[in-house]
PyMOL CGO cylinders between C-alpha atoms (Angstrom):
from pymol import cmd
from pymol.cgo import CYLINDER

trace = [
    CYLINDER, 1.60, -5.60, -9.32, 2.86, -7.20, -11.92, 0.3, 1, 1, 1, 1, 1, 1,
    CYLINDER, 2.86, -7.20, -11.92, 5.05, -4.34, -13.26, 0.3, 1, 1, 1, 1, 1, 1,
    CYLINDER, 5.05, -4.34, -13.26, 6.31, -3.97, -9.85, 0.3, 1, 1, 1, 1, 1, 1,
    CYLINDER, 6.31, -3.97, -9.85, 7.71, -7.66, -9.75, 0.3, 1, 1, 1, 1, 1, 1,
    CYLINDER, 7.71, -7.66, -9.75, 9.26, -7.01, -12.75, 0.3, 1, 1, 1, 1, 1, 1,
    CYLINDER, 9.26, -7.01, -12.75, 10.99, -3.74, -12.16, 0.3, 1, 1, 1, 1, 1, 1,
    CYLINDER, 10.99, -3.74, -12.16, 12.08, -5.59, -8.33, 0.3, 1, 1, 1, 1, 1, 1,
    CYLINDER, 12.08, -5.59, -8.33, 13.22, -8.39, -10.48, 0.3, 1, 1, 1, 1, 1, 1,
    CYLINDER, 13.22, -8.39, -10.48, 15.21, -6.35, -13.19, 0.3, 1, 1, 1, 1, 1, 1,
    CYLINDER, 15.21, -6.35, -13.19, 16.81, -4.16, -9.91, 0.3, 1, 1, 1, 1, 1, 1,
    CYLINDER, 16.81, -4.16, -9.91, 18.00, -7.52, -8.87, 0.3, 1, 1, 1, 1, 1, 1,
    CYLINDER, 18.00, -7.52, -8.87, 19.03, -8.94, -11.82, 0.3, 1, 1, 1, 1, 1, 1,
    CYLINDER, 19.03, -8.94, -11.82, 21.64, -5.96, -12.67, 0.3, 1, 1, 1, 1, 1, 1,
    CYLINDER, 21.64, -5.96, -12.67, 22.90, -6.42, -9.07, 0.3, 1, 1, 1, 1, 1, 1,
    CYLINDER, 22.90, -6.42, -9.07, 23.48, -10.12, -9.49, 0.3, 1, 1, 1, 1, 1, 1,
    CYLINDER, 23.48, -10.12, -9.49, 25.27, -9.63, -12.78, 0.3, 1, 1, 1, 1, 1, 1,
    CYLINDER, 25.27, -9.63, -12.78, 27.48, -7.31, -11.21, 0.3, 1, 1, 1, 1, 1, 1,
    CYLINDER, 27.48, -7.31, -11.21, 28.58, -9.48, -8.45, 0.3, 1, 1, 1, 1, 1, 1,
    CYLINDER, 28.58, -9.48, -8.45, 29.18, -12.21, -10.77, 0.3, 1, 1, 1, 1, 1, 1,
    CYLINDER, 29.18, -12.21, -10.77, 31.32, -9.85, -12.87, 0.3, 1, 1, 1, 1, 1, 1,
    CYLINDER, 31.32, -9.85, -12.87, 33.55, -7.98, -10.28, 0.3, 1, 1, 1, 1, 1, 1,
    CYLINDER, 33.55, -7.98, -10.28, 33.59, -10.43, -7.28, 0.3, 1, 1, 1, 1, 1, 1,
    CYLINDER, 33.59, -10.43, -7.28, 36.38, -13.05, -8.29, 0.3, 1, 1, 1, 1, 1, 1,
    CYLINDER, 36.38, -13.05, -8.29, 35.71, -15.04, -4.57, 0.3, 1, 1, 1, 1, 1, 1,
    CYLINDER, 35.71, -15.04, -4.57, 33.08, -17.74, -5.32, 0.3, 1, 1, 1, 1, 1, 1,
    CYLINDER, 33.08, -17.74, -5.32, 32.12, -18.18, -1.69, 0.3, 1, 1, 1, 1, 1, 1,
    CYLINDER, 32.12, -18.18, -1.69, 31.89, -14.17, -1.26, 0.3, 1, 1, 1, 1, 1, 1,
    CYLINDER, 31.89, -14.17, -1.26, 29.70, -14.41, -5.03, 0.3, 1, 1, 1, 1, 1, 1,
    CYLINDER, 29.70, -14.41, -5.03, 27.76, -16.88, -3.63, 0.3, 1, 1, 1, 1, 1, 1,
    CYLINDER, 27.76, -16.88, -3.63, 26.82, -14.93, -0.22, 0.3, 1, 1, 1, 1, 1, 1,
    CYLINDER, 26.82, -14.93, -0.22, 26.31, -11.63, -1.93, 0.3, 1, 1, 1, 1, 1, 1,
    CYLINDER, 26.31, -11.63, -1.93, 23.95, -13.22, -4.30, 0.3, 1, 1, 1, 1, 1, 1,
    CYLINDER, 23.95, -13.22, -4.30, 22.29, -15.13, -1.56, 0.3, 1, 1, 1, 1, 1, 1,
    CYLINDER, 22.29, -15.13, -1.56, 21.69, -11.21, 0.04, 0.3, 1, 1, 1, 1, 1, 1,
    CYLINDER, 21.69, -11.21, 0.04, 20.11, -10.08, -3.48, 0.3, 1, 1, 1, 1, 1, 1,
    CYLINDER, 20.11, -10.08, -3.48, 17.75, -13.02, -3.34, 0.3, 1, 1, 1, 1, 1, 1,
    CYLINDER, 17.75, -13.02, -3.34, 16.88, -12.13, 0.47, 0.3, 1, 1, 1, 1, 1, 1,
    CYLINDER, 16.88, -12.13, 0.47, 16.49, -8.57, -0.63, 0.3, 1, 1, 1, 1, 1, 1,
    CYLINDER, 16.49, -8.57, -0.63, 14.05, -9.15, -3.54, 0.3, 1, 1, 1, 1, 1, 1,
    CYLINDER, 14.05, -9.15, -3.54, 11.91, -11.37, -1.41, 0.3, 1, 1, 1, 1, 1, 1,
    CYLINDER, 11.91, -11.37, -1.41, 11.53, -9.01, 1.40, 0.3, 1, 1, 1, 1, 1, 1,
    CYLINDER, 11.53, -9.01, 1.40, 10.45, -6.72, -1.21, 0.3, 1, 1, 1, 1, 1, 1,
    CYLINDER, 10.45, -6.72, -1.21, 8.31, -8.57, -3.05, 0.3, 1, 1, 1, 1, 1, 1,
    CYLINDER, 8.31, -8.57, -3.05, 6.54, -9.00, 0.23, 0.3, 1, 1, 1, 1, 1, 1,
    CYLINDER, 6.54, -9.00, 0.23, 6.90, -5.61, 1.37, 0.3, 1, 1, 1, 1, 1, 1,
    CYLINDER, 6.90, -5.61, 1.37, 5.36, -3.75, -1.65, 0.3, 1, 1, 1, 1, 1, 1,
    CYLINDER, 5.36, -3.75, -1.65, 2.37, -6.67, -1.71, 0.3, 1, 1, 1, 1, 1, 1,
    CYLINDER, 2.37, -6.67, -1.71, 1.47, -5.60, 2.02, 0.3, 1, 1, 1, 1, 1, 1,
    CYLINDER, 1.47, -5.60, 2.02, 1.81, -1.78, 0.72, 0.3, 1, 1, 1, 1, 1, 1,
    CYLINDER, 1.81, -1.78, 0.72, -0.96, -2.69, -2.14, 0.3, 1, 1, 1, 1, 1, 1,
    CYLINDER, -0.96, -2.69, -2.14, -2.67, -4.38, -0.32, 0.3, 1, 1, 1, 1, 1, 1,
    CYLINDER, -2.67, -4.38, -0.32, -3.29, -2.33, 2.75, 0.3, 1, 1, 1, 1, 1, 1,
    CYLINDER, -3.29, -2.33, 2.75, -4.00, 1.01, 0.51, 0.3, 1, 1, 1, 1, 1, 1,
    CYLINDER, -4.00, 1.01, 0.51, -6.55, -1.25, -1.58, 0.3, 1, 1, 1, 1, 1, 1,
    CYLINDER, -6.55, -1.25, -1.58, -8.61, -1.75, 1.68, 0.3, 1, 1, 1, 1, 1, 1,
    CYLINDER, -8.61, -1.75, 1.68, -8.03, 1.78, 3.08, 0.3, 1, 1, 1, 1, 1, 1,
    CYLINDER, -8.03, 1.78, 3.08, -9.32, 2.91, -0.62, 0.3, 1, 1, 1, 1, 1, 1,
    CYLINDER, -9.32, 2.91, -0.62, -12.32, 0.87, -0.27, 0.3, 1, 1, 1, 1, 1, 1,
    CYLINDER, -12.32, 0.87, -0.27, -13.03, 1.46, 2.91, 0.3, 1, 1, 1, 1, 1, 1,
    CYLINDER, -13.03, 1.46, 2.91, -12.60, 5.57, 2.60, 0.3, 1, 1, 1, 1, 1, 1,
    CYLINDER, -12.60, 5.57, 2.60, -14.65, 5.10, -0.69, 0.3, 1, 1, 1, 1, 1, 1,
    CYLINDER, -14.65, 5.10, -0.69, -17.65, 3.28, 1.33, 0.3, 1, 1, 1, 1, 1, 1,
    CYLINDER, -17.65, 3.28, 1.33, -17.56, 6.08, 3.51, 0.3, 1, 1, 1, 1, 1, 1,
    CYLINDER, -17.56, 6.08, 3.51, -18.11, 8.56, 1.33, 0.3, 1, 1, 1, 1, 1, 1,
    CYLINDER, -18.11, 8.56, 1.33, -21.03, 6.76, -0.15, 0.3, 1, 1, 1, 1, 1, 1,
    CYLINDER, -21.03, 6.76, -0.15, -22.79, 6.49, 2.98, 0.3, 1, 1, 1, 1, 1, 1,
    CYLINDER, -22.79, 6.49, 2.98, -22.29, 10.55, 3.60, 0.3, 1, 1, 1, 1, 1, 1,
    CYLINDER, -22.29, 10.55, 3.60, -23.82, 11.14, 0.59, 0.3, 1, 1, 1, 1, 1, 1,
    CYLINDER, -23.82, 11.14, 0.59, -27.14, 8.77, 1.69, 0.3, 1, 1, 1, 1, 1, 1,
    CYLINDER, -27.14, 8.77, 1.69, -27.82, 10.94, 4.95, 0.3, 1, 1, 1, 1, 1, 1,
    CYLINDER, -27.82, 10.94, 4.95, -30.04, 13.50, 4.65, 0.3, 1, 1, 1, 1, 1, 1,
    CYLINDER, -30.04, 13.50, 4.65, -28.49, 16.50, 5.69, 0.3, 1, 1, 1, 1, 1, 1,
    CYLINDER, -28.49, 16.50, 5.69, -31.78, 18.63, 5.51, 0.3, 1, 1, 1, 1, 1, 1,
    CYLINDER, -31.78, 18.63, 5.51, -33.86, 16.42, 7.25, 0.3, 1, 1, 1, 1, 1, 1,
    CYLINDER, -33.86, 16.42, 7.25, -30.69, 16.90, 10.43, 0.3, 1, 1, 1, 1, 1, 1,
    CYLINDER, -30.69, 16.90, 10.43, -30.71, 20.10, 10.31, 0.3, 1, 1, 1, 1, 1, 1,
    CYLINDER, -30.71, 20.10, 10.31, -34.25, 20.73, 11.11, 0.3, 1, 1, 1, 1, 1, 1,
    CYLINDER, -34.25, 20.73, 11.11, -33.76, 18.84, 14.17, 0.3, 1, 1, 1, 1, 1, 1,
    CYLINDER, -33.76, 18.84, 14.17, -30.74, 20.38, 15.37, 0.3, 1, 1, 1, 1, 1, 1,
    CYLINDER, -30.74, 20.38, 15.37, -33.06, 23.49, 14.82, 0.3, 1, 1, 1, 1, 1, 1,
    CYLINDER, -33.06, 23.49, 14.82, -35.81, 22.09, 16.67, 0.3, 1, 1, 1, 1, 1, 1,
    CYLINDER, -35.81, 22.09, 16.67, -33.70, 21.21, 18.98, 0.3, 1, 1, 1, 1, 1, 1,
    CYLINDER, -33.70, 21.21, 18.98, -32.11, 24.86, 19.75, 0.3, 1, 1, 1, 1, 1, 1,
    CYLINDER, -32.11, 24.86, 19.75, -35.62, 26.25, 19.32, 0.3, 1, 1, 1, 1, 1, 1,
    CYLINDER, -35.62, 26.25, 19.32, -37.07, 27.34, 22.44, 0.3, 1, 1, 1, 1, 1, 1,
    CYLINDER, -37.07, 27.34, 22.44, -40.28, 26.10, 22.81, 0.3, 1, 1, 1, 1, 1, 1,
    CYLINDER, -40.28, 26.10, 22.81, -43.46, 27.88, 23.94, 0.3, 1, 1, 1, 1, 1, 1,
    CYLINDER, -43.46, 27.88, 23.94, -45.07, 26.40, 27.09, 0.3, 1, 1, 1, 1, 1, 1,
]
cmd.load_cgo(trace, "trace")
């Protein structure tokens, strides 16, 4: 997460420096860079929710597959056979 903030943060960065470069208008500066802060925030937040909803959908798909590998897939079978098994009356 952390490398993600930074790389967000560097993104940012570059675009602020160019405003403050080519954009003579203080006021217009000032707005633009006030967008850039809006943007990095939103994305911050964006890419946290991201992380965070693939770390439960990990764990939760991971839990899964543990408890398929705990039933006892011979011991169903027989009774699905049993079932479909005519019986003799």
């Amino acid at each position: 997460m952390f490398l993600i903030d930074s790389t967000i943060d560097t993104i940012q960065t570059s675009k602020k420096t160019f405003v403050n470069t080519f954009v003579l208008n203080k006021d217009v500066a000032a707005a633009l860079n006030d967008f850039v802060d809006a943007q990095s925030e939103y994305t911050k937040k964006a890419v946290k929710a991201g992380t965070d909803t693939m770390t439960t959908l990990i764990g939760e798909a991971t839990k899964t597959a543990q408890s398929a590998t705990k039933i006892d897939y011979v011991g169903m079978l027989d009774k699905m056979v049993d079932a479909f098994t005519p019986s003799k009356k």
